[in-house]
Biopython code that builds the backbone (N, CA, C, O; Angstrom):
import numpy as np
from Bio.PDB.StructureBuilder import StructureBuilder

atoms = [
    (1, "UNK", "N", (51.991, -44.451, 27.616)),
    (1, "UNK", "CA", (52.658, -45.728, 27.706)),
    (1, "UNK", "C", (53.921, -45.673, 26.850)),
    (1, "UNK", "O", (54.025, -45.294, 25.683)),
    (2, "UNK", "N", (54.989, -46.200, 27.801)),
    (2, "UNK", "CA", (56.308, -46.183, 26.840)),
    (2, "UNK", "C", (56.580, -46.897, 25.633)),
    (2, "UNK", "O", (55.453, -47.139, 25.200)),
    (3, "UNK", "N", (57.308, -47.317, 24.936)),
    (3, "UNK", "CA", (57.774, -48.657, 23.875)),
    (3, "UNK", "C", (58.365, -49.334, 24.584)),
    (3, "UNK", "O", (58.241, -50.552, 24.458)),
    (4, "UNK", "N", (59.459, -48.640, 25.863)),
    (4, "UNK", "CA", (59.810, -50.211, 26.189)),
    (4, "UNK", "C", (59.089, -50.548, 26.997)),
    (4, "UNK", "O", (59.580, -51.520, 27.572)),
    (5, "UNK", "N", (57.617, -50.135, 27.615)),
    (5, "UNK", "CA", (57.228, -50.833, 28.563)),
    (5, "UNK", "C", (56.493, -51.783, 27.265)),
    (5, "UNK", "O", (56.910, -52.941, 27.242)),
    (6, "UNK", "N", (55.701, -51.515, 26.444)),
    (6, "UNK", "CA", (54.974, -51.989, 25.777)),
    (6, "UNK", "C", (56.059, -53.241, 24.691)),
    (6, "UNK", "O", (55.552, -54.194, 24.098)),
    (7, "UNK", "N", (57.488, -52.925, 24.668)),
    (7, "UNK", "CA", (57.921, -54.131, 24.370)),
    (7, "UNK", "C", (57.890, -55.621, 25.385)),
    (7, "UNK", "O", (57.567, -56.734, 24.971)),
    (8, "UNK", "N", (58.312, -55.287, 26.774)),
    (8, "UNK", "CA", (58.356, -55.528, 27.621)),
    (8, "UNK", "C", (57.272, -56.607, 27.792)),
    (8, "UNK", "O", (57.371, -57.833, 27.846)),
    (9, "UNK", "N", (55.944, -55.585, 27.878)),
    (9, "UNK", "CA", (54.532, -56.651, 27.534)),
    (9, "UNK", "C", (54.698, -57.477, 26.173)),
    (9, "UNK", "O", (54.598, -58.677, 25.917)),
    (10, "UNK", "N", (54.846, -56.911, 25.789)),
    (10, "UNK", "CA", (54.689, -58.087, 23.858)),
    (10, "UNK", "C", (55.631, -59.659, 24.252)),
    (10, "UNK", "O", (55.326, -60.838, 24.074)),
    (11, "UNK", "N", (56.872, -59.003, 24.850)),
    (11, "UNK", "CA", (57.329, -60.118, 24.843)),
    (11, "UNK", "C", (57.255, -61.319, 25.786)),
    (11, "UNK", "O", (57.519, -62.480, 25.470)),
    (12, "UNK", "N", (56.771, -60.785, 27.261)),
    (12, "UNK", "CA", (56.394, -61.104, 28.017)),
    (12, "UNK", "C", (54.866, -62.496, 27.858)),
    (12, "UNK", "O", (54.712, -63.647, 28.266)),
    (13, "UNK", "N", (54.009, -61.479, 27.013)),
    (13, "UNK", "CA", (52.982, -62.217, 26.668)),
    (13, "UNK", "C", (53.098, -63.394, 25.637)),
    (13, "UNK", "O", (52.156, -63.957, 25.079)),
    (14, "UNK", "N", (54.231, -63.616, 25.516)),
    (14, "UNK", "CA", (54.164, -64.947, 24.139)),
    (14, "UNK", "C", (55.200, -65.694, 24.796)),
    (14, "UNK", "O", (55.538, -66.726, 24.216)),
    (15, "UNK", "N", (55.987, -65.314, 26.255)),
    (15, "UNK", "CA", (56.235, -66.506, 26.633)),
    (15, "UNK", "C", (55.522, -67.883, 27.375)),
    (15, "UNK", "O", (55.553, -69.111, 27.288)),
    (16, "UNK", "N", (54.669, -66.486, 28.390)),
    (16, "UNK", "CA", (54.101, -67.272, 29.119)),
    (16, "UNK", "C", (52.798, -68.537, 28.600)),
    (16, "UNK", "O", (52.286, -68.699, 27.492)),
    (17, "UNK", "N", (52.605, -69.156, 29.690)),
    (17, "UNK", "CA", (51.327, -69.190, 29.137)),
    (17, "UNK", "C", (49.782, -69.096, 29.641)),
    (17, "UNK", "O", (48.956, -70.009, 29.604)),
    (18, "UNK", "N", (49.630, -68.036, 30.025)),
    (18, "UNK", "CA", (48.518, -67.358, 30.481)),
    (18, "UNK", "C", (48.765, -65.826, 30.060)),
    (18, "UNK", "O", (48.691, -64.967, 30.939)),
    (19, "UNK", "N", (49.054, -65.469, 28.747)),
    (19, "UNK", "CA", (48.830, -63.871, 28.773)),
    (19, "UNK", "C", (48.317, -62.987, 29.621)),
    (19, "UNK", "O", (48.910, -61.941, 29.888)),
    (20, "UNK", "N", (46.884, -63.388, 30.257)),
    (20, "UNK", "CA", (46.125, -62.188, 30.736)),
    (20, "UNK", "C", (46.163, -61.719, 32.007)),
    (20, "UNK", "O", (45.478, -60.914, 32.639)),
    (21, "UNK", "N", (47.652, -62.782, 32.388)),
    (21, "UNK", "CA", (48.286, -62.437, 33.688)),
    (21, "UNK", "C", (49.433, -61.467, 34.102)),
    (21, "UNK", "O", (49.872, -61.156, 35.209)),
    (22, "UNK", "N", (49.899, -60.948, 32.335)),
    (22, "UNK", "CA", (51.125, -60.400, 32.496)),
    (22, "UNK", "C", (50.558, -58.692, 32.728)),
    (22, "UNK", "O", (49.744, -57.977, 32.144)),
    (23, "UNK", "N", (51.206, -58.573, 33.556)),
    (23, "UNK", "CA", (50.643, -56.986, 34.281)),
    (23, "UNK", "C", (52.269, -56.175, 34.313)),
    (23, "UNK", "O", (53.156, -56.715, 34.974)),
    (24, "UNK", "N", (52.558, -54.893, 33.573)),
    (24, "UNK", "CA", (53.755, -54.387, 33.686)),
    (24, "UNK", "C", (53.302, -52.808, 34.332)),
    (24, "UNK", "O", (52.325, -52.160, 33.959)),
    (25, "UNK", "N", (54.087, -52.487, 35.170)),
    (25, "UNK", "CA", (53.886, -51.355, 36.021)),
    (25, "UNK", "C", (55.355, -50.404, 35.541)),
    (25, "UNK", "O", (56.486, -50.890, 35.538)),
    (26, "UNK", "N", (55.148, -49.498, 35.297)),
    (26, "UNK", "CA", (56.646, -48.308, 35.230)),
    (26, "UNK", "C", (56.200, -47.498, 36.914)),
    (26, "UNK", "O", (55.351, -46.978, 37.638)),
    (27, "UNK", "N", (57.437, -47.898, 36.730)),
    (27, "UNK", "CA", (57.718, -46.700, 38.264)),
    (27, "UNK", "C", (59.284, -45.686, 37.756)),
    (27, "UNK", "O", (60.249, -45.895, 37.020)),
    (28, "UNK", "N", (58.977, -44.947, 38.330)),
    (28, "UNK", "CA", (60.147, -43.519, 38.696)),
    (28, "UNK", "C", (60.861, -43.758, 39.752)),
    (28, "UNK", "O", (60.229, -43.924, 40.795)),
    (29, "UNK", "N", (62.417, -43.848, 39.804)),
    (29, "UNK", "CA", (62.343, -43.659, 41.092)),
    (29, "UNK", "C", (63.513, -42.757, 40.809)),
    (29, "UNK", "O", (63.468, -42.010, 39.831)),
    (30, "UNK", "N", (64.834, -42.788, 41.816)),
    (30, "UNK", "CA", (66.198, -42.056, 41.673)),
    (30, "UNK", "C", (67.118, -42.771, 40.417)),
    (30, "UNK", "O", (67.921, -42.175, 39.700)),
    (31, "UNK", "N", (66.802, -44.069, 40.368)),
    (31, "UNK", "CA", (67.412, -44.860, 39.372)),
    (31, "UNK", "C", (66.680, -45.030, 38.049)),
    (31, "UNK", "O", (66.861, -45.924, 37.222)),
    (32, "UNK", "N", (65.945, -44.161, 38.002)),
    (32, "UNK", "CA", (65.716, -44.040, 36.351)),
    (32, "UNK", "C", (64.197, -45.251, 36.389)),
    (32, "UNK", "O", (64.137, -46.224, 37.140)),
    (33, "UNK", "N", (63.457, -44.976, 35.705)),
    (33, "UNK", "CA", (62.461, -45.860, 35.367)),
    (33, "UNK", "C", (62.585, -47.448, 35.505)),
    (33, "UNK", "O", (63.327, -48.225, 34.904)),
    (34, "UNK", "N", (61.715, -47.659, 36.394)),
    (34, "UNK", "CA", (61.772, -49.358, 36.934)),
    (34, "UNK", "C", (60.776, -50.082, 36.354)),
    (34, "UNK", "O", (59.722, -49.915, 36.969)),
    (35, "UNK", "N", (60.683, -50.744, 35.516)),
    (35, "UNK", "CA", (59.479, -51.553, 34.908)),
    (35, "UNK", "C", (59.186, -53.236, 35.710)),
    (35, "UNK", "O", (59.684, -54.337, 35.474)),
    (36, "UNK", "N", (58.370, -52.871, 36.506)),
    (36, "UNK", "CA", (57.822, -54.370, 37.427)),
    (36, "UNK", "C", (57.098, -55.109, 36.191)),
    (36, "UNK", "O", (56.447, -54.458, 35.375)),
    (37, "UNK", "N", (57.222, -56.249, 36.115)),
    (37, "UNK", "CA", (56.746, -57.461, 35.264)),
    (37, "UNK", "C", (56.013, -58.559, 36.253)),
    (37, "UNK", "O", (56.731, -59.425, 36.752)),
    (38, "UNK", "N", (54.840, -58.549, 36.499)),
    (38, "UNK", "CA", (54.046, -59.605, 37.138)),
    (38, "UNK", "C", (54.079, -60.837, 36.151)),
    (38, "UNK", "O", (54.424, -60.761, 34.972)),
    (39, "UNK", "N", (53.664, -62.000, 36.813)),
    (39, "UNK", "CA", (53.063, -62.866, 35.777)),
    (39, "UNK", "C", (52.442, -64.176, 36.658)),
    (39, "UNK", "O", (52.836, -64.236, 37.822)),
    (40, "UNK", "N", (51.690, -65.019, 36.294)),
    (40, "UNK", "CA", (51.381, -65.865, 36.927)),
    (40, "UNK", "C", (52.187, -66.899, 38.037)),
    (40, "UNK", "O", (53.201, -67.539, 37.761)),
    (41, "UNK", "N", (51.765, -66.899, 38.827)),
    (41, "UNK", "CA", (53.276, -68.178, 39.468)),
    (41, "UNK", "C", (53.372, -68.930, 38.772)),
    (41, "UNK", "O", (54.436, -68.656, 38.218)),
    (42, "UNK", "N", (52.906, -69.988, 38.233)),
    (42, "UNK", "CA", (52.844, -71.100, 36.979)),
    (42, "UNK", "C", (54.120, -70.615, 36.096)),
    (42, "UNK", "O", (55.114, -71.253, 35.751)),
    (43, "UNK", "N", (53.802, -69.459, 35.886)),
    (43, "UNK", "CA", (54.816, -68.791, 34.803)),
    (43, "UNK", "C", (56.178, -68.252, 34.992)),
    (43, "UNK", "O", (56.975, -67.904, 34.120)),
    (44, "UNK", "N", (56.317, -68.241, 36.326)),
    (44, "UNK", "CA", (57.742, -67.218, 36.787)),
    (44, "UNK", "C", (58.945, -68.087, 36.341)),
    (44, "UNK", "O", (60.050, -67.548, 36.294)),
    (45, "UNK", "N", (58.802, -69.470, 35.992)),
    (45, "UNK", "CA", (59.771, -69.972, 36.135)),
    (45, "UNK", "C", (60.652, -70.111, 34.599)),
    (45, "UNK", "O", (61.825, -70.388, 34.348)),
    (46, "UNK", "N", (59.053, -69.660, 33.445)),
    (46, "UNK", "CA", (59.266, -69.424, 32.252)),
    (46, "UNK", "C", (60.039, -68.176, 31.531)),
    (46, "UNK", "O", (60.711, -67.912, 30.534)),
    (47, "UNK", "N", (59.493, -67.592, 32.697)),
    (47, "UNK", "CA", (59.875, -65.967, 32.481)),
    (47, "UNK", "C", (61.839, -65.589, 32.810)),
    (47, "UNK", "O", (62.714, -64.840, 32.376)),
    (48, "UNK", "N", (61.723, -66.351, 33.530)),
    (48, "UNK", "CA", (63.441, -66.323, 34.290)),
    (48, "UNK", "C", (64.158, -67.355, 33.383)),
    (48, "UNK", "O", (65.176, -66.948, 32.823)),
    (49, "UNK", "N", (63.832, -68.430, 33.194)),
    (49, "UNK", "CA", (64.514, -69.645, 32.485)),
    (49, "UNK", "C", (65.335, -69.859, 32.930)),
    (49, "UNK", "O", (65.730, -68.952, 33.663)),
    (50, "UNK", "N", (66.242, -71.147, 32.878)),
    (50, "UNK", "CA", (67.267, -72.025, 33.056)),
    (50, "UNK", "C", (68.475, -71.125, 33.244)),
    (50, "UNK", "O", (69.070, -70.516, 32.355)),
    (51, "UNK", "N", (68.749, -71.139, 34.583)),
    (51, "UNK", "CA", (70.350, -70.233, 35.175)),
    (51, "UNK", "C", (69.652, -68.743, 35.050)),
    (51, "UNK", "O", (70.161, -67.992, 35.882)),
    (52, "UNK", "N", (68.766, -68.176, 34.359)),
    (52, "UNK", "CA", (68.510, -67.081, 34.224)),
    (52, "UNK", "C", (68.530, -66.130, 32.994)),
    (52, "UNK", "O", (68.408, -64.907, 32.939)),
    (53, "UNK", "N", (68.754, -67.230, 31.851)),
    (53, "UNK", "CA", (68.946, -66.520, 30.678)),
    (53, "UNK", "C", (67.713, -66.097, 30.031)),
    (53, "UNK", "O", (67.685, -65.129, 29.271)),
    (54, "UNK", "N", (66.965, -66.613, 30.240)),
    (54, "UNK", "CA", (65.560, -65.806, 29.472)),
    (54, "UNK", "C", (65.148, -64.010, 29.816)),
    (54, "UNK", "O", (64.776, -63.055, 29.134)),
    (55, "UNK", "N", (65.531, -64.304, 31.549)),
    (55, "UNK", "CA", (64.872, -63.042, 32.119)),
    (55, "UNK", "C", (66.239, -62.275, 31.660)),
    (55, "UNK", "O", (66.145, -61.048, 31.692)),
    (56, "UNK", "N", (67.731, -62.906, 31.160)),
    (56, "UNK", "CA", (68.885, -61.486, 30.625)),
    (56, "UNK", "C", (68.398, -61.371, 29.027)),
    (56, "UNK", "O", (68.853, -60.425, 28.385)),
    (57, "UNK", "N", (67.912, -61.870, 28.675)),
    (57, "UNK", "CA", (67.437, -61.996, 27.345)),
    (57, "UNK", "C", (66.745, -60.635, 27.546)),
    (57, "UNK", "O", (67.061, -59.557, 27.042)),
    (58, "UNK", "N", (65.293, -61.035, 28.762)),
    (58, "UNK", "CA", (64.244, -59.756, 28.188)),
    (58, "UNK", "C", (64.386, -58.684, 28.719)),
    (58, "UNK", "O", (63.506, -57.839, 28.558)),
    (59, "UNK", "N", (65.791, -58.325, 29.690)),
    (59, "UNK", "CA", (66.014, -57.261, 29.896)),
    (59, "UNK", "C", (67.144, -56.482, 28.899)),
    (59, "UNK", "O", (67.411, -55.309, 29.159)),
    (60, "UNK", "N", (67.717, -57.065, 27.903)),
    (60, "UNK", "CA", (68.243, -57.182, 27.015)),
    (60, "UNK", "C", (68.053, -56.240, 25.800)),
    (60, "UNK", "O", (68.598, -55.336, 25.166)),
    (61, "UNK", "N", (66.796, -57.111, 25.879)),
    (61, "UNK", "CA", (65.936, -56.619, 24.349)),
    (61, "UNK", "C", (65.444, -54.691, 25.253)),
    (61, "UNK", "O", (65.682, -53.611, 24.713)),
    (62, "UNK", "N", (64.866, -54.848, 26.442)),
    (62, "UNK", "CA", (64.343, -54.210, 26.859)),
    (62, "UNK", "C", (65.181, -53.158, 26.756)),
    (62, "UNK", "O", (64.892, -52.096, 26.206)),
    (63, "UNK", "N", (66.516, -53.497, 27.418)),
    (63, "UNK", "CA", (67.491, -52.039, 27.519)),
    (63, "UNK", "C", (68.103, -51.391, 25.667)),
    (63, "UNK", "O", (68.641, -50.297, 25.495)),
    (64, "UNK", "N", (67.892, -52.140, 24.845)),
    (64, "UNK", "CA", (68.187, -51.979, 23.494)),
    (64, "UNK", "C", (66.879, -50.973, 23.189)),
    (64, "UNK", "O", (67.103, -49.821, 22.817)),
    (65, "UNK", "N", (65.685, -51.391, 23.340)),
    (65, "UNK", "CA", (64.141, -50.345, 22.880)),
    (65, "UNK", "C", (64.634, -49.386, 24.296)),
    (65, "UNK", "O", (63.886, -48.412, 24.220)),
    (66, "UNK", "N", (65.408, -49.218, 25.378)),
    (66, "UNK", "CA", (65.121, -47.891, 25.740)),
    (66, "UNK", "C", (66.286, -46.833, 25.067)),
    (66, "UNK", "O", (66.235, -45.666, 24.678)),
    (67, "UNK", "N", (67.667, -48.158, 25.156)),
    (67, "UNK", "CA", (68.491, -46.649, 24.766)),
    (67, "UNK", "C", (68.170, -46.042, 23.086)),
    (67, "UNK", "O", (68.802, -45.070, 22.672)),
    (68, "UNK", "N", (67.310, -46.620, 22.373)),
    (68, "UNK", "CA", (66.458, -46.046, 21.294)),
    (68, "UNK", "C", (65.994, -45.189, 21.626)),
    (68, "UNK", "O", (66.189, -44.114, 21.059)),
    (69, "UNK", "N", (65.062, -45.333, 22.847)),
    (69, "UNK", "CA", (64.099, -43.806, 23.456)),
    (69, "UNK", "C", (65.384, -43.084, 23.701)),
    (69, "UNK", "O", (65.365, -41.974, 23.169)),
    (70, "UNK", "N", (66.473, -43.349, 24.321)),
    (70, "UNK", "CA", (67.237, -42.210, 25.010)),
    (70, "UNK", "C", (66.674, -42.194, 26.507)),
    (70, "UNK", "O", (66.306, -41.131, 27.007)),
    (71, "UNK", "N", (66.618, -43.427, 27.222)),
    (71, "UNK", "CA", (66.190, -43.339, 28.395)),
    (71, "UNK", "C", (67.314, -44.809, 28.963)),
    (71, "UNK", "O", (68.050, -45.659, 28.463)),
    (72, "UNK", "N", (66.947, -44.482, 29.956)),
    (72, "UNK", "CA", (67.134, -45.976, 31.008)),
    (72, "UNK", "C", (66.190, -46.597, 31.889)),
    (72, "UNK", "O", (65.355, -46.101, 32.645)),
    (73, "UNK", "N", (66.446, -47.597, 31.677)),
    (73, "UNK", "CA", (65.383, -48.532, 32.149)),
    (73, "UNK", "C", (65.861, -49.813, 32.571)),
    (73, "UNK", "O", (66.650, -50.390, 31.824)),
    (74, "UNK", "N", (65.412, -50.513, 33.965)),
    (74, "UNK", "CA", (66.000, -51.643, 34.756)),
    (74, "UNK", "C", (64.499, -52.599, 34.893)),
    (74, "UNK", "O", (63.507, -51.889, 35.056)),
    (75, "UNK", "N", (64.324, -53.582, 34.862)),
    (75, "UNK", "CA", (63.046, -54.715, 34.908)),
    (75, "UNK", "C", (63.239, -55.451, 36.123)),
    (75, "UNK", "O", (64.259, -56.026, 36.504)),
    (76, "UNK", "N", (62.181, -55.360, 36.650)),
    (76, "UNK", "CA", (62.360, -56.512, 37.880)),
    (76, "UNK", "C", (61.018, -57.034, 37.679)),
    (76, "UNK", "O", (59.936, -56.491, 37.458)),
    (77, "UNK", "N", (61.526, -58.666, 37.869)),
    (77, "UNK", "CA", (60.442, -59.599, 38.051)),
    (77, "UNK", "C", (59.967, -60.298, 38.912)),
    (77, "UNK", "O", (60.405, -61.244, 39.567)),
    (78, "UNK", "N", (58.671, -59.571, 38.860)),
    (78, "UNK", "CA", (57.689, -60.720, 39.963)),
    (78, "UNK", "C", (57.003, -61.737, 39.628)),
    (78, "UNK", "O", (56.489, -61.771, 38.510)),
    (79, "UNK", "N", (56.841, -62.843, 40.581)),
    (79, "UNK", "CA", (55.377, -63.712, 40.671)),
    (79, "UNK", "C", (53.899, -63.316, 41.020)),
    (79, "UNK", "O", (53.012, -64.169, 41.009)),
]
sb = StructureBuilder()
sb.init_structure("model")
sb.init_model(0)
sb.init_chain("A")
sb.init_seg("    ")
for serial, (resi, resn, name, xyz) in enumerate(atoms, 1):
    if name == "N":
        sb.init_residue(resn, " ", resi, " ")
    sb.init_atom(name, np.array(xyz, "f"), 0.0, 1.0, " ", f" {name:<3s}", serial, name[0])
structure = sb.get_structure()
């Protein structure tokens, strides 16, 4: 398991509110490691926030813990 996937989850889990819904998947593809973010429907709307600044927030934080690893990494979010 990566750090940024596992940031990804940390932060993920203290927005929502149903933690035990947040499910993060890493995939490979040609574009460098894709981290899918599930979360409850209830929750998607928490996760994205107002115009969209929450979800640039946690891809944010996210792309800061990868270029630490020395990797790249893009988040897409689901319901």
């Amino acid at each position: 398991m990566s750090a940024t996937r596992d940031v990804l989850e940390f932060v993920a889990k203290n927005i929502v509110d149903d933690p035990e819904s947040v499910e993060v998947e890493e995939v490979e593809d040609d574009r460098g490691s894709v981290l899918h973010l599930r979360v409850a429907d209830d929750d998607v709307g928490k996760v994205i926030g107002k115009g969209g600044r929450t979800a640039r927030a946690i891809r944010s934080v996210v792309r800061a813990a990868a270029i630490r690893e020395g990797t790249h990494v893009m988040v897409e979010i689901e319901g």
